[in-house]
C-alpha positions in Angstrom: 233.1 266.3 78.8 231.5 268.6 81.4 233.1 269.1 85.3 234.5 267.2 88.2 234.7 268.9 91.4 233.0 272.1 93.6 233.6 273.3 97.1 230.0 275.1 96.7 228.0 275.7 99.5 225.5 273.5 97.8 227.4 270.7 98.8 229.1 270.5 101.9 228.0 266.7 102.7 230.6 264.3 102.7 231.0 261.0 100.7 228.8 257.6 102.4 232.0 255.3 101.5 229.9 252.4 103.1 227.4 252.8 100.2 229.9 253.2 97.7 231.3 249.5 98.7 227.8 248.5 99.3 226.7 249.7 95.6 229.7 248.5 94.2 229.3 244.8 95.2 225.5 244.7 94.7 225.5 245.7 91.5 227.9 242.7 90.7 226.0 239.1 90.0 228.5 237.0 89.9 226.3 234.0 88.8 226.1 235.2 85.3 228.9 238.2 85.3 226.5 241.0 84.6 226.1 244.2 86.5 222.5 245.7 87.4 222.8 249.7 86.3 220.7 251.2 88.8 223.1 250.1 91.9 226.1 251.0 89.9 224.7 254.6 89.2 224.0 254.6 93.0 227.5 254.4 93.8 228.4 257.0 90.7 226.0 259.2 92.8 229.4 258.9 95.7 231.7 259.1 93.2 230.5 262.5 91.7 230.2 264.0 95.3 234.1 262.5 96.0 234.9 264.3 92.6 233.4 267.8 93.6 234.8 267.7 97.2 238.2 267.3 95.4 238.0 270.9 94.4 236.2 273.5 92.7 238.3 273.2 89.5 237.1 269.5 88.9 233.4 271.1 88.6 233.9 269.6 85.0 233.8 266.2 85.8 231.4 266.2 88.3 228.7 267.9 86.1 230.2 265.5 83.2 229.1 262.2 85.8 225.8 264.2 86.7 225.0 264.3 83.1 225.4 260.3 82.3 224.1 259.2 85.6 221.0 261.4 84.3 221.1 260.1 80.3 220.8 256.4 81.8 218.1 256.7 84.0 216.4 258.4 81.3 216.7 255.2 79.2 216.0 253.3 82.7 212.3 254.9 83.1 211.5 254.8 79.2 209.1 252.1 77.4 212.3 250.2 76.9 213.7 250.6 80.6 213.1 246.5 81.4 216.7 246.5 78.7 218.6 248.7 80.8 218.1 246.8 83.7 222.1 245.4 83.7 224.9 245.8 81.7 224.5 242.5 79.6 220.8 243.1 78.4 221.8 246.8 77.5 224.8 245.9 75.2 222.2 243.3 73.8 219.3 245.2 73.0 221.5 248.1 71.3 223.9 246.3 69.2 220.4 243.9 67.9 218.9 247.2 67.3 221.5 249.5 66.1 220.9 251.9 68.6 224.7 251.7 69.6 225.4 255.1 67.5 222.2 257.5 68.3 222.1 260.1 66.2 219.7 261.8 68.5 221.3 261.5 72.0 224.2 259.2 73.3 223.3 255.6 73.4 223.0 254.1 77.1 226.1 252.0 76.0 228.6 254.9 74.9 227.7 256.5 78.0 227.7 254.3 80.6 231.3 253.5 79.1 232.7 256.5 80.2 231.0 256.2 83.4 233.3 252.6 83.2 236.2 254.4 82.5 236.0 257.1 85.2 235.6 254.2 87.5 238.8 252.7 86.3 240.8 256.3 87.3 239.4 255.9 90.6 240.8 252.8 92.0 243.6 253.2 90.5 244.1 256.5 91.5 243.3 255.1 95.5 246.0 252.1 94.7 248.3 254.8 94.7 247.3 256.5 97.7 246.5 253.9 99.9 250.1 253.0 101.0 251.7 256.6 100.3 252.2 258.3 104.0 249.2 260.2 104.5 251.7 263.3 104.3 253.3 263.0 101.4 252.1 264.9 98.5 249.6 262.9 95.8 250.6 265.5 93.0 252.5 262.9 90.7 250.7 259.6 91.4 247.2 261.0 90.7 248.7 262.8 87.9 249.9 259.4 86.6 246.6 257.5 87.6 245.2 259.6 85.2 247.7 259.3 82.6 247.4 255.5 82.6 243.8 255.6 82.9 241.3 258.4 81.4 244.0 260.5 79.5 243.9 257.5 77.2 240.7 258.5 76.1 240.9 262.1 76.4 241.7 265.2 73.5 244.7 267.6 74.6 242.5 270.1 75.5 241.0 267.9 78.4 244.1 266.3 78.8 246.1 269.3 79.3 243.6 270.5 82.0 243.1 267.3 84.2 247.0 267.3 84.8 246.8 271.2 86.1 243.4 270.4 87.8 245.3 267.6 89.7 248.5 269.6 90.6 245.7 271.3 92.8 245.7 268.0 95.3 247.9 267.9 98.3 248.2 264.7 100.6 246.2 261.7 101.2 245.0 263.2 104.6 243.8 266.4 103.1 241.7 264.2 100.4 240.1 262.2 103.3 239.4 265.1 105.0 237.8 266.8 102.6 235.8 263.9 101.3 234.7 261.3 104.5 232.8 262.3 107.2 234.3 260.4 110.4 237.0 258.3 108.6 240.2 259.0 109.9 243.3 259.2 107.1 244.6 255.6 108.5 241.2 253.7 108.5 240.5 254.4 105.3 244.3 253.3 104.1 244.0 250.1 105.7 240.2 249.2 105.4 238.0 251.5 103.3 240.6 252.5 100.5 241.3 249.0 99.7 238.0 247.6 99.8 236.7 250.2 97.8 239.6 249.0 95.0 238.3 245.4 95.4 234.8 246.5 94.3 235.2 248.7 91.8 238.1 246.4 90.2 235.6 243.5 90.3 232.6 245.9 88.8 235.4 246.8 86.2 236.5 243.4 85.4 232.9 242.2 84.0 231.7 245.8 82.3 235.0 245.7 80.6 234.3 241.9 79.5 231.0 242.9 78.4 232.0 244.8 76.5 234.8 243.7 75.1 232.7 240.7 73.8 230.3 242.7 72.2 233.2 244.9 70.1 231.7 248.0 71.8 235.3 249.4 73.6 235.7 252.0 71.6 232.2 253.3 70.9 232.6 256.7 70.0 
């Protein structure tokens, strides 16, 4: 796994969380519970920048998002793209084709499962900020977001390292300032927070039926 966040120069712009929730329930068609990829990766574009404005120290993570944001639009402009057009036709057309274990790069299934699973940490991790006072210190509940959430998946090493990266955060207010751009701490508790955790739950909910149904959870 590469790196999370970076208080570089480079990028000083703040996260669009209007796109975010705009990405997050576009790429969700609820007719026929899929999700379209290139929408989702739009709002993993925000979710990288809200990882590097965290910190320098999650640098991993973000360059880790960077990198599977890149593989799948990779497979999205190749011969093939028109079956990695959603979720649903992607699981399909590498499971019929045995392409779920590439031996030459990561399949577009194992990766955008971590993507899914990064996703996960996030809105939990804002369910436990979202009612905290924006003063109070975010140490242990992001610390046991992550736990609950990516640690599962995670060796020691990488385990080990989150939990001291995240005893680097200090208050809900200091995260919003660092990450929005004219969102004041108690808007973004009340509206933007939450509806940000509606989104990505629902976006969660059918990737993680997906691919439950296909036996591909656990893809290594």
């Amino acid at each position: 796994m590469a790196s999370f966040f970076s208080n570089s120069k480079k990028e000083e712009r703040k996260v669009d969380y209007k796109l975010v929730i705009e990405k997050l329930e576009t790429c969700i068609n609820a007719q026929n519970d899929n999700v379209t990829i290139a929408e989702y990766l739009d709002a993993f574009k925000q979710i990288r920048l809200f990882f590097t404005l965290m910190g320098k120290i999650f640098d991993i993570v973000s360059s880790d998002i960077n990198a599977k944001i890149n593989i799948l639009e990779e497979y999205m402009k190749s011969e093939e793209g028109k079956n990695y057009h959603d979720v649903r036709s992607m699981l399909e057309y590498e499971s019929s084709n045995n392409l779920l274990k590439n031996s030459r790069k990561p399949s577009g299934s194992r990766t955008l499962l971590r993507l899914h699973r990064g996703l996960e940490f996030l809105y939990v991790l804002l369910e436990a900020i979202v009612d905290l006072p924006p003063d109070e210190n975010i140490v242990h509940v992001a610390q046991g977001a992550y736990k609950g959430t990516l640690g599962k998946y995670h060796p020691w090493a990488i385990y080990y390292g989150m939990l001291m990266a995240l005893k680097t955060l200090s208050t809900t207010k200091d995260l919003v300032h660092r990450t929005a751009e004219q969102t004041a701490v108690e808007d973004f508790q009340s509206d933007v927070g939450p509806t940000i955790i509606k989104a990505g739950r629902n976006a969660h909910t059918i990737i993680q039926t997906l691919y439950r149904e296909k036996g591909c959870l656990e893809l290594k």
